[in-house]
C-alpha positions in Angstrom: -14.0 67.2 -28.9 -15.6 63.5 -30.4 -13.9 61.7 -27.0 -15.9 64.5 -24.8 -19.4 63.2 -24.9 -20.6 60.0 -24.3 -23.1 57.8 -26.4 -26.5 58.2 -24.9 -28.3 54.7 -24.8 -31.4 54.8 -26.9 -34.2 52.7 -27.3 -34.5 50.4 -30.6 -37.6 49.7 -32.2 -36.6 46.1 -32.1 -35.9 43.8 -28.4 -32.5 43.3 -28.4 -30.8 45.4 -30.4 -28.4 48.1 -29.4 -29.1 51.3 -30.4 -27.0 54.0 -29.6 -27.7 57.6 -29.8 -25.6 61.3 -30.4 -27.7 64.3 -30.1 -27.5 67.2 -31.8 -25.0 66.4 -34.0 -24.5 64.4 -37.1 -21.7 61.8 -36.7 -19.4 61.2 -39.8 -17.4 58.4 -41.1 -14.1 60.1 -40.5 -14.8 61.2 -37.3 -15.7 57.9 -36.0 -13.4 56.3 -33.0 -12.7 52.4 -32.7 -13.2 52.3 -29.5 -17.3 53.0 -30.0 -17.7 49.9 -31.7 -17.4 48.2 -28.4 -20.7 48.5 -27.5 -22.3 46.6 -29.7 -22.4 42.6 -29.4 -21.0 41.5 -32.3 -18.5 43.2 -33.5 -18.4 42.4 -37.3 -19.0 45.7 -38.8 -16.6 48.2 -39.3 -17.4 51.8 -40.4 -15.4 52.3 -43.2 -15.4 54.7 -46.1 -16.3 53.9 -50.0 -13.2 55.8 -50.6 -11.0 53.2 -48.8 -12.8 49.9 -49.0 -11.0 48.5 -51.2 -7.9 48.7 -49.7 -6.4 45.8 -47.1 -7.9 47.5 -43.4 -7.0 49.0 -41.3 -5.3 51.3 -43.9 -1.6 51.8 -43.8 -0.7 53.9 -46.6 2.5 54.7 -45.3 3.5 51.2 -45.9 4.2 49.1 -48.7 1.1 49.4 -50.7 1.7 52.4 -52.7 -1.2 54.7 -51.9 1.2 57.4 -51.6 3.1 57.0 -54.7 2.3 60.1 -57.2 0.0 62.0 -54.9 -2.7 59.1 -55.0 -3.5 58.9 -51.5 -3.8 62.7 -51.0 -5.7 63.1 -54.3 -7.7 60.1 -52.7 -8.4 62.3 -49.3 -9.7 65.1 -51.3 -12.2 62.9 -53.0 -13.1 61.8 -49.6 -13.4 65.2 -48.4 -15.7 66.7 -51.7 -17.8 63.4 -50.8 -20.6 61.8 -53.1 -23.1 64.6 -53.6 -26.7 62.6 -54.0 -30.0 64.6 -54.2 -33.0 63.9 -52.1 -36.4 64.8 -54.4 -38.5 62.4 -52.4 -39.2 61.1 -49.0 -41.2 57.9 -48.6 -43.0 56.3 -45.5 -42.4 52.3 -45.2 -45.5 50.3 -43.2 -47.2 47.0 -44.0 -50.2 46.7 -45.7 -52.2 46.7 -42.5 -51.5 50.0 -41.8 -51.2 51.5 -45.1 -55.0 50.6 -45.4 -55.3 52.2 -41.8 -53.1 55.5 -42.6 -55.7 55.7 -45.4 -58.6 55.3 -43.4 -57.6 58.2 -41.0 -56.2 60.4 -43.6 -52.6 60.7 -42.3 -49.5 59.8 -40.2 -50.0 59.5 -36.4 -46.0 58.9 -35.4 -45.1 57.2 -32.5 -42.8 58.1 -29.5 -38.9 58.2 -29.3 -36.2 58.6 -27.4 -33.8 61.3 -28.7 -32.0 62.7 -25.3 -31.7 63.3 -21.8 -31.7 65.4 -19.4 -29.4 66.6 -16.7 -30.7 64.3 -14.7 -30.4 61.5 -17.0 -33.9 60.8 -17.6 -35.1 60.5 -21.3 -36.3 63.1 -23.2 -38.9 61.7 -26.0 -40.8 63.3 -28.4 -43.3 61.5 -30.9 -42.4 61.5 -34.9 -43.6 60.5 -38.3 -40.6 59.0 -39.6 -39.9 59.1 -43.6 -36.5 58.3 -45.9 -35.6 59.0 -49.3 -36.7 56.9 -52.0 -33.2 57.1 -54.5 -33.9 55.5 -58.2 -31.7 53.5 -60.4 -30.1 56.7 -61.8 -28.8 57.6 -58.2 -27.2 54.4 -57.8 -25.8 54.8 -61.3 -24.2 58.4 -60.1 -22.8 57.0 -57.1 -20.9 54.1 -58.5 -19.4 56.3 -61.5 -18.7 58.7 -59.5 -16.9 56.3 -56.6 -15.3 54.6 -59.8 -13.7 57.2 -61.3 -12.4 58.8 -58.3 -11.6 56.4 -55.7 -10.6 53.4 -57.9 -10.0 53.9 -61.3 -6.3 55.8 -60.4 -5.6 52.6 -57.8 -6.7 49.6 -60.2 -3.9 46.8 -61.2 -3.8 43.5 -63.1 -7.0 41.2 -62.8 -8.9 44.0 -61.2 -12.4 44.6 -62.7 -13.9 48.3 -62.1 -17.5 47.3 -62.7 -17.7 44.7 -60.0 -15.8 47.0 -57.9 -18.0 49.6 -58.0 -21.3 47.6 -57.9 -20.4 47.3 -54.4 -21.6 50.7 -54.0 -25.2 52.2 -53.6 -26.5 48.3 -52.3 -27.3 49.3 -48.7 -30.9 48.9 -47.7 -30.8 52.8 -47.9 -31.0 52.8 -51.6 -32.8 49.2 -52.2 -35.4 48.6 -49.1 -35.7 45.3 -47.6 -39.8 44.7 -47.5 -38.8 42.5 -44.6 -37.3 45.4 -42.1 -39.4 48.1 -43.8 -42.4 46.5 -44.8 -44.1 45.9 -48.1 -45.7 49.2 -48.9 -45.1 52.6 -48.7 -46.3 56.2 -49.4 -43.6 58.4 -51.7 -44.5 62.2 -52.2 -42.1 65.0 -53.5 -40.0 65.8 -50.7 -41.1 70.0 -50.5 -44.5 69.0 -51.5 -44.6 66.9 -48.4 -42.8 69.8 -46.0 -45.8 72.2 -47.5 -48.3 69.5 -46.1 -47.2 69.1 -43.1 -46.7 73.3 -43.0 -50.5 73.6 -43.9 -50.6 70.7 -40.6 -49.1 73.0 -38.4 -50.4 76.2 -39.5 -46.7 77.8 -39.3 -43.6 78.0 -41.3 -41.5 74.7 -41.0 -37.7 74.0 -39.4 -34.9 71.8 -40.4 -32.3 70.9 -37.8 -30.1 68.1 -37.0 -32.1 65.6 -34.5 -29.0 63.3 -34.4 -27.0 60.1 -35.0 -28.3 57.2 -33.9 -25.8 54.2 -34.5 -26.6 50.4 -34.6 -24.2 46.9 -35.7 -25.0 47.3 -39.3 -26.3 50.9 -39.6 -25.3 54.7 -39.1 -28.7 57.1 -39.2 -28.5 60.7 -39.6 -31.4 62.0 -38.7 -32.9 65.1 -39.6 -35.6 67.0 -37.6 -38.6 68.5 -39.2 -40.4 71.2 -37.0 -42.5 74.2 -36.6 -40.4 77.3 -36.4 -42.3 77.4 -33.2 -40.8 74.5 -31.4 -37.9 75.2 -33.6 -36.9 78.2 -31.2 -38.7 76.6 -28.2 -38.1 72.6 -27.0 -35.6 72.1 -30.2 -34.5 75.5 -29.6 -30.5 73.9 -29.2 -30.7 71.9 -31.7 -28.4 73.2 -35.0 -29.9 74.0 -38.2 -29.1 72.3 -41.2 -26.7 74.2 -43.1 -27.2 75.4 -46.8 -23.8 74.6 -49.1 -22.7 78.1 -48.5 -23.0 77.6 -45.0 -21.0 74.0 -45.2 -17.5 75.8 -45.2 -15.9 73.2 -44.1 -17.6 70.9 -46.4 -18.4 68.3 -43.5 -22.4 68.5 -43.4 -24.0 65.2 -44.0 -27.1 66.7 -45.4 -27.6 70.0 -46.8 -30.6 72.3 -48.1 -30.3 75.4 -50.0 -33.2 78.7 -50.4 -34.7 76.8 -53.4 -35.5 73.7 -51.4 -32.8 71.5 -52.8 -31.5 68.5 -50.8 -28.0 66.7 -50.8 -27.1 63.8 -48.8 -23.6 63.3 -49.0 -23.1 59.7 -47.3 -19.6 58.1 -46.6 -20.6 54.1 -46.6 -23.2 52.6 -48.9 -22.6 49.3 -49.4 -24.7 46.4 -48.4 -23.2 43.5 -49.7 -19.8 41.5 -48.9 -16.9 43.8 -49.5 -15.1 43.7 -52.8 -11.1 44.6 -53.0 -8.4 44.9 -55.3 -6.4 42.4 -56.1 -3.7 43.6 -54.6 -5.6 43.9 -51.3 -7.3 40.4 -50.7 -7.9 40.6 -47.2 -10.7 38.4 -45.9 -12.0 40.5 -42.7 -14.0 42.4 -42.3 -16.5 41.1 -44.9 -18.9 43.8 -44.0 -18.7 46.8 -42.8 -21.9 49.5 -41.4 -23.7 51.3 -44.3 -24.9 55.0 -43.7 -29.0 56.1 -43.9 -30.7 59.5 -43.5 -33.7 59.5 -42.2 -36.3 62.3 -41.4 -38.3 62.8 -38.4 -41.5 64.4 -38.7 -42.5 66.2 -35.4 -45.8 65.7 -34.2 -46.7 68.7 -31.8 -47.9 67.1 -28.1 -51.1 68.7 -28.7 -52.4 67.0 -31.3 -52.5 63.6 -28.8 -55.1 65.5 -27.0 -57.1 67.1 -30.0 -59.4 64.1 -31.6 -59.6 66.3 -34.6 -56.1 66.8 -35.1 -55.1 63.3 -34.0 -53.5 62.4 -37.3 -50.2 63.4 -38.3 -51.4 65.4 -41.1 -54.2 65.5 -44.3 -52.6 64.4 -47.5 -54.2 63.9 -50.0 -54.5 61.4 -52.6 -53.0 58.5 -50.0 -54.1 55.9 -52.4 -52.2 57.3 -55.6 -49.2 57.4 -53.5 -49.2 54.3 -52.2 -46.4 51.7 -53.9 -45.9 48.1 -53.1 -42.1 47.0 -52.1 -41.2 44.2 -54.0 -39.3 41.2 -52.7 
């Protein structure tokens, strides 16, 4: 089914960089095909798993490494397959301090236009969003390194190996520590269902979440998630899936889930930002690096509003100032 449907070729923020784009549908790690990692100039990231980093790649645990020996490598797959559950209590909104002081001025978030499909003729479908990420703390890095430690390398560790520096590796990705430098050095941070509730009172209707797409890059996987009125959520997004709740996620492959009360999990496959760390026993030099996953969420801003001077903003929020943080270097 993967092999079916071509990438569509999107349109980066930033001249010269490949960005490729899957609608519809939120691409995981083990799903992922070698052959789409052709596309992209320079070929030094692989997507690979924080469950099998730091193993010799690619992985050949029918061989002589003894992944299979006692069940390790199935027990291994499992883990894998459960995933690293991290909640999402806040989204945040990265700018420079030139346009914070701006967003301030005009009391909201006026998006800008993006390419997210095409149609049956091939010409690009865009629609214009407010985009906003989740802003994890210490603690959620703390989770996801104990829990990839005890479960991925604890039952694989050997002579000379040290656990702690393995598993620092994890939760580096600019995903959980922002670069000011891409992002920029400020940004707003509200509660993420006290933002939703804004930008419900915005749109004067109850509010959608479905799955806008993948969009991959070199260094970076982005899951996007679509925020909408239930409106255009039956209407021009109409084809696009929900997000499922855990119930739902019977198969347990959803990259991002919500439940009734409003709670998110992001379960991401590849966190690491930094120079891969192995076992001893599995000193392989290359890859170094390999592509990190982020989740990002898109903010629709109705057509309309372009037209409507009073409604030009992406939404009222109050208290702009209070929320606004610096990003330190």
């Amino acid at each position: 089914m993967a092999g079916q449907i071509q990438w569509l070729d999107g349109q980066a923020n930033v001249p010269g960089i490949v960005e490729k784009i899957w609608p519809k549908r939120h691409i995981s790690q083990n799903q992922w095909q070698p052959g789409w990692d052709q596309v992209y100039w320079q070929r030094d990231y692989d997507y690979i798993s924080d469950y099998e980093c730091v193993f010799n790649y690619p992985i050949n645990h029918a061989g002589n490494i003894g992944l299979n020996v006692q069940g390790r490598w199935d027990n291994l797959q499992e883990a894998k397959r459960q995933g690293t559950n991290v909640p999402i209590t806040s989204l945040a909104h990265f700018t420079s301090q030139e346009n914070a002081v701006g967003i301030i001025d005009t009391g909201g978030f006026r998006g800008g236009m993006k390419k997210i499909n095409e149609d049956a003729q091939g010409d690009d479908i865009n629609a214009k969003f407010s985009w906003w990420s989740p802003k994890f703390t210490e603690g959620d890095q703390n989770q996801v390194r104990g829990t990839l430690g005890t479960r991925a390398i604890q039952p694989f560790l050997g002579q000379g190996d040290n656990l702690a520096n393995l598993q620092n590796q994890f939760a580096t990705s600019d995903a959980f520590t922002p670069n000011p430098r891409r992002y920029g050095n400020r940004y707003f941070q509200y509660e993420i269902n006290e933002l939703c509730q804004y930008y419900a009172d915005s749109i004067h209707d109850e509010v959608k979440y479905k799955i806008l797409g993948t969009f991959g890059y070199k260094q970076e996987i982005m899951h996007a998630v679509l925020v909408c009125s239930q409106a255009d959520g039956a209407g021009r997004f109409g084809a696009y899936p929900d997000v499922l709740t855990k119930e739902e996620d019977v198969n347990n492959g959803a990259v991002v889930t919500r439940d009734d009360d409003g709670n998110w999990t992001w379960k991401p496959q590849a966190t690491g930002g930094t120079e891969i760390r192995r076992l001893q026993a599995h000193m392989q030099n290359y890859p170094m690096y390999r592509r990190w996953e982020n989740v990002a969420f898109a903010f629709h801003i109705p057509d309309e509003w372009g037209y409507d001077p009073e409604n030009e903003t992406f939404m009222a929020v109050p208290n702009l100032q209070d929320h606004l943080h610096p990003l330190p270097e």
